[in-house]
ZADREN-29730 format. One line per field, with one value per residue (C-alpha): x, y, z. Coordinates in Angstrom, 1 decimal, always signed. Layout:
BEGIN
xx = c(X,...)
yy = c(Y,...)
zz = c(Z,...)
! end
This chain:
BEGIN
xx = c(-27.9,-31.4,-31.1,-27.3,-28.3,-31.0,-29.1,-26.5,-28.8,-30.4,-27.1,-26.4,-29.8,-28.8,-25.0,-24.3,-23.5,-24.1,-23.9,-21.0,-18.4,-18.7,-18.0,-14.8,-15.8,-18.6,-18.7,-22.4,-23.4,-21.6,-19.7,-18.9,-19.4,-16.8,-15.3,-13.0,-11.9,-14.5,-16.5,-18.4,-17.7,-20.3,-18.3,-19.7,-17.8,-14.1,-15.3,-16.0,-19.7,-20.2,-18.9,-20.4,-17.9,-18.2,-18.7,-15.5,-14.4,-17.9,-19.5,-22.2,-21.2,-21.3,-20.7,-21.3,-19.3,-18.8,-15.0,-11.9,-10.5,-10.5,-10.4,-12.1,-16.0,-18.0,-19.9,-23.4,-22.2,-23.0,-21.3,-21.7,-19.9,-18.3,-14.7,-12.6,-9.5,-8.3,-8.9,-10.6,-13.6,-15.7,-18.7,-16.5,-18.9,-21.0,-24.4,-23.3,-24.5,-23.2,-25.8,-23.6,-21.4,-17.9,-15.4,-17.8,-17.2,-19.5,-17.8,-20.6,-22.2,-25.7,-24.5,-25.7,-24.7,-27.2,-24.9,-23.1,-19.1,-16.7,-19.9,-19.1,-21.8,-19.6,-21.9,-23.8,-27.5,-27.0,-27.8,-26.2,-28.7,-25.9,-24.3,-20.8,-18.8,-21.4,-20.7,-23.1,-20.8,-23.6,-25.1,-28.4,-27.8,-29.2,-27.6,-30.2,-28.1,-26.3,-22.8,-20.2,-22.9,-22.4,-24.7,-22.1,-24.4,-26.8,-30.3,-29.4,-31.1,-29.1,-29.7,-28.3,-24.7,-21.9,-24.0,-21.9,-23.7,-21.2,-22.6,-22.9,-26.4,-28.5,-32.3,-31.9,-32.8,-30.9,-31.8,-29.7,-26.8,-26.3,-25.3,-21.9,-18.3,-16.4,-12.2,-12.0,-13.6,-17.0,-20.4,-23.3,-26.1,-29.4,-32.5,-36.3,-38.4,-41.5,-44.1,-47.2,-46.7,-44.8,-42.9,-41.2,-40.3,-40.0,-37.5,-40.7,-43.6,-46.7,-49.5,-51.5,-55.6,-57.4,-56.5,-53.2,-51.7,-53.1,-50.2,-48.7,-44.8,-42.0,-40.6,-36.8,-37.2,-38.1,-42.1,-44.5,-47.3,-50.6,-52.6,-55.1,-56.4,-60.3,-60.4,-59.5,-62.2,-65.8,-68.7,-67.7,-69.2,-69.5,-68.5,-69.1,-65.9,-67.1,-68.6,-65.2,-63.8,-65.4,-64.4,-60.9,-61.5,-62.8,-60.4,-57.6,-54.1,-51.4,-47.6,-47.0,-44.4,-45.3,-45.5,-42.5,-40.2,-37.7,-39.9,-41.7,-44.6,-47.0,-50.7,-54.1,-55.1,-56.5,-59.6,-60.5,-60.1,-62.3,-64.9,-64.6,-64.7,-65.0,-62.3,-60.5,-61.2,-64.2,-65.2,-61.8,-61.1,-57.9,-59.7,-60.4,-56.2,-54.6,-54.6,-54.0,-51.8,-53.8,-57.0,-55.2,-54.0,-57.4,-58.9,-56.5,-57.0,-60.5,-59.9,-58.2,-60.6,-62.9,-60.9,-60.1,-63.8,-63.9,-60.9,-62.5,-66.0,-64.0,-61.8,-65.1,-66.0,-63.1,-62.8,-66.7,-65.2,-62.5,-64.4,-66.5,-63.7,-62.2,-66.2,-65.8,-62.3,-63.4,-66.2,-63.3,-61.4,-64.6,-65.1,-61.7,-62.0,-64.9,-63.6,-60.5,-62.4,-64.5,-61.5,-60.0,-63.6,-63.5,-60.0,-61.0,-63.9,-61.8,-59.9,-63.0,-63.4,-60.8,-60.6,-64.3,-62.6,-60.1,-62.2,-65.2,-61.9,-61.1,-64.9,-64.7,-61.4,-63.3,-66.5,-64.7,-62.8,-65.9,-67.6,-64.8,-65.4,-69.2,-68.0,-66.1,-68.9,-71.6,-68.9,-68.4,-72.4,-73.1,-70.6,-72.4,-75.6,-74.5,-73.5,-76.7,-78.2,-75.8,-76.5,-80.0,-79.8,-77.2,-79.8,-82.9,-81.2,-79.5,-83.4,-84.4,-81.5,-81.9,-85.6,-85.3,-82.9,-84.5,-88.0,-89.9,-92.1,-93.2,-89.6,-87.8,-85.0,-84.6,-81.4,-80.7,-77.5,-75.8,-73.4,-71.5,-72.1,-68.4,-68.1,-67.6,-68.4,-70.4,-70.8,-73.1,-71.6,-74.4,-73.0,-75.0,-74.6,-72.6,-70.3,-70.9,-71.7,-74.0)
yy = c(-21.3,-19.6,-16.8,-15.7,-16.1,-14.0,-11.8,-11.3,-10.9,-8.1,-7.1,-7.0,-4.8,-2.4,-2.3,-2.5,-6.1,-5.1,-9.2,-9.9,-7.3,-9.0,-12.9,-13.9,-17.6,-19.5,-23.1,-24.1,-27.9,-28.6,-25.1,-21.8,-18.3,-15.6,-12.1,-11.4,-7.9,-6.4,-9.1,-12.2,-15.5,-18.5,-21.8,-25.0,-28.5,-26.2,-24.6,-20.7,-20.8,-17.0,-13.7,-10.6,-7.7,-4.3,-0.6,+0.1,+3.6,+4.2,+3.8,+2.3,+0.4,-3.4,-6.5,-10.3,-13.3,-16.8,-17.3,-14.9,-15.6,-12.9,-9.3,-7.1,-7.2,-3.6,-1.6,-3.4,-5.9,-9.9,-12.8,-16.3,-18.0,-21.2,-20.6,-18.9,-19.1,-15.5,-13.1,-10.3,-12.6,-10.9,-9.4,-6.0,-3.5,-1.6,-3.2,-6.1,-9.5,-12.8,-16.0,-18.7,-20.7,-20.4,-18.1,-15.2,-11.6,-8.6,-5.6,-3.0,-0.9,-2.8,-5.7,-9.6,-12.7,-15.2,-18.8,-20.7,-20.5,-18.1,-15.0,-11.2,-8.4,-5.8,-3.5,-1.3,-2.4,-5.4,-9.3,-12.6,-15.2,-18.3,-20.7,-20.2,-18.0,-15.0,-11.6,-8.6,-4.8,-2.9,-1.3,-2.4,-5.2,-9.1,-12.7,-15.0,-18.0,-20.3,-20.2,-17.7,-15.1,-11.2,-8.4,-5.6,-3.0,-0.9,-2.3,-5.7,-8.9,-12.1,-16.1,-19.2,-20.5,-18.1,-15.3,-12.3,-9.3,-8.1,-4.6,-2.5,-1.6,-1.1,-1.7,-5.3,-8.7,-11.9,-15.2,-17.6,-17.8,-17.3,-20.9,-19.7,-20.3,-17.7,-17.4,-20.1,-22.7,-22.4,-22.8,-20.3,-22.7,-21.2,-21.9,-21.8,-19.0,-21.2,-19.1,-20.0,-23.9,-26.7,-27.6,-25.8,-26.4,-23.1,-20.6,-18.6,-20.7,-19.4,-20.6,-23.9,-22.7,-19.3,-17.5,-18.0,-17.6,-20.7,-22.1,-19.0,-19.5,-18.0,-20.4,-21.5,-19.8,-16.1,-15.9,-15.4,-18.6,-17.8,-21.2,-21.7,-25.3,-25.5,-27.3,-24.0,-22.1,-22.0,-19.8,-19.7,-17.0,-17.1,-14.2,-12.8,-13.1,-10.2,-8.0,-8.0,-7.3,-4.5,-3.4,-3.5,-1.2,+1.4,+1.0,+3.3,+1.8,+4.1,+4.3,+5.7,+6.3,+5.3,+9.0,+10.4,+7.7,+7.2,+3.8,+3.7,+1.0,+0.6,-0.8,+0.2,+1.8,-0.3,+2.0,+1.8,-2.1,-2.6,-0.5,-2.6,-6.1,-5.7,-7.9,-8.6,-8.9,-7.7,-6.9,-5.0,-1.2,-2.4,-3.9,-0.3,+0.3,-2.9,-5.0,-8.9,-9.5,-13.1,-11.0,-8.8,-11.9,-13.6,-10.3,-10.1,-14.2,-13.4,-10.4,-12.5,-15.3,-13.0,-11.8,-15.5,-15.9,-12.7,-14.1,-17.4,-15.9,-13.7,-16.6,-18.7,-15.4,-15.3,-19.1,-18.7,-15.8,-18.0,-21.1,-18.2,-17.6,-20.8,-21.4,-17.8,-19.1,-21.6,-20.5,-17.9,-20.8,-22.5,-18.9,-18.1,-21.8,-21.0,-17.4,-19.0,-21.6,-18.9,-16.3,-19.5,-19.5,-15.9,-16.0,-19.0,-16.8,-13.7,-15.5,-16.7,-13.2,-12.3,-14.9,-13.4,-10.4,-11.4,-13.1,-9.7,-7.8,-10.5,-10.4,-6.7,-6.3,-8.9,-6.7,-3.5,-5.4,-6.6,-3.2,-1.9,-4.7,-3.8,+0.0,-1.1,-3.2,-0.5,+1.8,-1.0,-1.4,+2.1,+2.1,-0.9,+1.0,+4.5,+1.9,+0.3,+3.4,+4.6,+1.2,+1.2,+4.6,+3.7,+0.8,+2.4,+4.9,+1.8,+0.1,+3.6,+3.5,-0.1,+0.2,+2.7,+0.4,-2.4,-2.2,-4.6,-6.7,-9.9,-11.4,-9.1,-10.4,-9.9,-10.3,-10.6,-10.0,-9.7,-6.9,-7.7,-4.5,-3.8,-3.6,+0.0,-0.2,-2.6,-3.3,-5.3,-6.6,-8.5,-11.1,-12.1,-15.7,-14.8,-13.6,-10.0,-7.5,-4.6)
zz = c(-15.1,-16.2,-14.0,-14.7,-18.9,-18.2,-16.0,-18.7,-21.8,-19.7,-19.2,-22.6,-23.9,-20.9,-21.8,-18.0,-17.0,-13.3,-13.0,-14.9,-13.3,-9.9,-11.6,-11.9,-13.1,-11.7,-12.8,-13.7,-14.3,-18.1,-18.4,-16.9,-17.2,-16.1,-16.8,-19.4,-20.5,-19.1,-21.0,-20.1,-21.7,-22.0,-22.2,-22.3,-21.5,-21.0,-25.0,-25.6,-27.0,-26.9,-25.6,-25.0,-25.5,-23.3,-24.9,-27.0,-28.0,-29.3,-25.8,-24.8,-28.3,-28.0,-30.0,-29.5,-31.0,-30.7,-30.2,-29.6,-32.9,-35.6,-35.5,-33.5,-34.5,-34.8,-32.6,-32.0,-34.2,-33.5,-35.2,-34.1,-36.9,-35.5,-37.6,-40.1,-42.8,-41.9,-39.2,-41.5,-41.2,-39.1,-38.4,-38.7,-39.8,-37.2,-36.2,-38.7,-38.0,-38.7,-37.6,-38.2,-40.8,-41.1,-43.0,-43.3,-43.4,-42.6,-43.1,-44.5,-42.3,-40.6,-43.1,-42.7,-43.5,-42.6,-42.1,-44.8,-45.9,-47.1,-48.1,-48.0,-47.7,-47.7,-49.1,-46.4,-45.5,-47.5,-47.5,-47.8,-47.0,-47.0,-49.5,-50.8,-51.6,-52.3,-52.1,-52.0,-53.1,-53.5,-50.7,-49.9,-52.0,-51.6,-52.3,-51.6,-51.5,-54.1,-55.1,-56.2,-56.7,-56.5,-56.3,-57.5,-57.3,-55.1,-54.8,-56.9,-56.5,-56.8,-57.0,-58.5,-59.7,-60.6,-61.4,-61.5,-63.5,-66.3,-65.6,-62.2,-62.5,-60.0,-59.3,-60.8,-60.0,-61.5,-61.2,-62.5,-65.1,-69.0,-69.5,-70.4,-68.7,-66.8,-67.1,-64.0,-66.2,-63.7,-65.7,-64.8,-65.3,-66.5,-64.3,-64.2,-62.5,-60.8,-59.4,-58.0,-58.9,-58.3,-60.7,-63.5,-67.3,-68.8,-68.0,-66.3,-66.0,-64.0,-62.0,-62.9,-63.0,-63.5,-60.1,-60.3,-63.7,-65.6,-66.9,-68.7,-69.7,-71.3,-73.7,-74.1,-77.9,-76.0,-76.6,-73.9,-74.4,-72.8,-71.4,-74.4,-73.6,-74.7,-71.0,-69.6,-71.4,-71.2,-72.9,-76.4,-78.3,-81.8,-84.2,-87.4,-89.5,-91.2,-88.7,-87.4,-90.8,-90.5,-87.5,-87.8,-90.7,-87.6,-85.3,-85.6,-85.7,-84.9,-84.1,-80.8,-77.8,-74.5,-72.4,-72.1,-72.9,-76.4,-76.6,-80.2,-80.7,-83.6,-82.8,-81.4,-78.0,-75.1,-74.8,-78.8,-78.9,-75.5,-77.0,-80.2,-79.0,-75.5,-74.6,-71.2,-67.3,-67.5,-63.9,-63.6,-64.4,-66.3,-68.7,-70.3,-70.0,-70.7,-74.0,-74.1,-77.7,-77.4,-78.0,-80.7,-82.4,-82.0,-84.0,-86.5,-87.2,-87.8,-90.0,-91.9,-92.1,-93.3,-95.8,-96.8,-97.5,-99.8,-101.6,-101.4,-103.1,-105.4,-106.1,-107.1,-109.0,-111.0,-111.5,-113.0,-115.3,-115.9,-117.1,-119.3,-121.1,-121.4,-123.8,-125.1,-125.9,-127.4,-129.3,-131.0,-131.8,-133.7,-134.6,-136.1,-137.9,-139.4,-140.5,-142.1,-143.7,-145.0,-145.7,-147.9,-149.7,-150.2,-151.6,-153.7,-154.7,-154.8,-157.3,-159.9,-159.4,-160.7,-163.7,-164.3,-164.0,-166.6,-168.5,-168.7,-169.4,-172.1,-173.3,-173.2,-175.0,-177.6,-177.6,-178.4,-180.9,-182.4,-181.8,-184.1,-186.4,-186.4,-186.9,-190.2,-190.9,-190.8,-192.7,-195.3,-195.1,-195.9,-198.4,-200.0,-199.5,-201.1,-203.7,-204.4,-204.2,-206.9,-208.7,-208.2,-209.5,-212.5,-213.2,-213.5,-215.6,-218.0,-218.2,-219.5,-221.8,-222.1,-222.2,-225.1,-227.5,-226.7,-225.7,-223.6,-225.6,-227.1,-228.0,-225.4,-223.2,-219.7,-218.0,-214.5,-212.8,-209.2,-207.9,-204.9,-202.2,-201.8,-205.6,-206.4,-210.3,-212.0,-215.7,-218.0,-221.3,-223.6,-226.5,-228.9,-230.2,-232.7,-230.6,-231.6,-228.8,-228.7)
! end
């Protein structure tokens, strides 16, 4: 039995079957090999196992399969599926292979379909690893496995439940579903990308210590989460919240598009921030070219711890000039007190000023009154003085006259009399006892 399965395989590489053409059937303990078409047939216990098919029209073209059902396989092609629904499913397409399952079809050119049920890879040079009902369209395409999956492009990467791309793109890779429901009521569960660990519970989670990723995941929300753990770290360096201040107000921050792409950013450059703050895999030429956003979000937390503290100083600053005018506040309130009390002594002054005021006025009024008085006075005064003078004059004239009638002398009478100064004639009139006058 050995030497006739080797005898046929080598049969089968040369595309001669020297062996074959002179074996009818020879029965072999538990099955038989014989000729059939031109062919040679491996059966086991009265059951076709395998059959290796001579050069069709594309000589020395050959093709192997595992039963006589189903259309005719292509030229170098090799399909060992154990059954099928319908007889297109076959490893049709020229050096296609089938390795085994049932109901598979390979119909692109140099196609496979590794095992499983009901998969097409009818795109050329492309992939079905197994499961259900995959198909692969593109050429060059790859199913890996799963269910009702299809890679509908060229160069397309698929895996997991009902995943059917809504767009022929190609160069892509799709893992998993959406989540959502397609029009046959079939759910395309979302899944988990694990890589370099084991065990997953982030949509991408990577790696578990510091050669291998860390940790690192992308979260159900759609934000990248670095491992941060202060068990993870080691060497802490402390910084000066205000040395970086002032850093940050070196480095240059600009918007820019990445070379020759329509893709605008806004930020600084790997090469200014390294020389900055030095950050990065240090022992790696990338370290110059690539920029963590952990270390750029570190940065700008410190920038704005230092400007806390300036707000906080200035704060403390302004608080102090508060409180000083809060007391110089105050001292204006005392201040305005006092002025009012002092504006209601000045108006209580203001008006004793003004009754003095009245009152001079009054005592003025009086004095040129009195003045005028005075005036008539002296007038009246000078009158009476011209008067006397006059009198004094009239008089000394009367003694002479008076003198002369009646001289002074031993018996003489001397008569004294008054004249009032506002008198303007004065007379004397001398009775003698008798009642005569002289």
């Amino acid at each position: 039995m050995r030497w006739m399965l080797c005898n046929l395989l080598v049969g089968v590489a040369g595309a001669s079957l020297v062996h074959a053409q002179t074996v009818e059937r020879q029965v072999v303990s538990g099955g038989a090999v014989h000729a059939r078409g031109g062919g040679i047939v491996l059966e086991a216990g009265n059951q076709q196992v395998l059959q290796l098919n001579p050069a069709g029209t594309k000589a020395p073209a050959w093709s192997i399969q595992r039963d006589t059902r189903g259309d005719r396989r292509g030229h170098y092609a090799v399909d060992l599926q154990a059954a099928r629904d319908i007889a297109t499913q076959v490893a049709s397409g020229d050096y296609s292979v089938i390795g085994g399952g049932k109901g598979n079809t390979a119909s692109g050119e140099a196609s496979t379909v590794g095992g499983g049920s009901n998969n097409t890879a009818s795109g050329d040079y492309s992939t079905v690893g197994g499961g259900f009902g995959n198909t692969t369209g593109g050429n060059y395409s790859v199913v890996i496995g799963g269910r009702y999956n299809e890679a509908n492009a060229d160069f397309v990467m698929v895996f997991g439940d009902n995943v059917e791309p809504s767009v022929a793109e190609a160069y892509r890779v799709y893992f998993f579903g959406d989540g959502s429901i397609d029009n046959r009521d079939r759910a395309r569960p979302s899944g988990f990308l694990v890589i370099n660990r084991l065990n997953g519970n982030h949509p991408i989670h990577v790696g578990t210590n510091k050669a291998n990723g860390n940790g690192a995941y992308l979260s159900a929300g759609g934000v990248w989460t670095n491992a941060s753990s202060r068990s993870k770290k080691d060497r802490f360096v402390p910084l000066n919240a205000q040395e970086v201040l002032a850093k940050i107000r070196q480095l240059p921050v600009e918007g820019w598009y990445y070379a020759g792409t329509n893709e605008y950013h806004i930020g600084p450059c790997a090469e200014d921030f390294h020389e900055a703050f030095g950050t990065g895999v240090l022992d790696s030429p990338d370290a110059r070219t690539s920029l963590a956003a952990s270390d750029v979000a570190g940065v700008a937390l410190l920038g704005i711890k230092a400007l806390v503290e300036q707000v906080e100083q200035e704060g403390a600053a302004v608080r102090s000039a508060q409180e000083e005018l809060e007391a110089l506040r105050q001292e204006s309130a005392a201040l305005r007190e006092k002025v009012t009390v002092l504006e209601q002594k000045n108006q209580a002054l203001e008006r004793k000023s003004r009754a003095l005021e009245r009152e001079n006025w009054e005592l003025r009024q009086k004095g040129q009154e009195l003045e005028q008085k005075n005036r008539a006075l002296e007038q009246r005064l000078a009158a009476v003085e011209q008067l006397v003078q006059e009198l004094l004059s009239r008089t000394t004239s009367r003694e002479r006259q008076l003198g002369e009638n009646l001289p002074l002398g031993e018996g003489a009478t001397t008569i004294l009399h008054d004249v009032a100064v506002d008198a303007s004639t004065a007379g004397l009139q001398v009775r003698e006892m008798q009642g005569s006058s002289t």
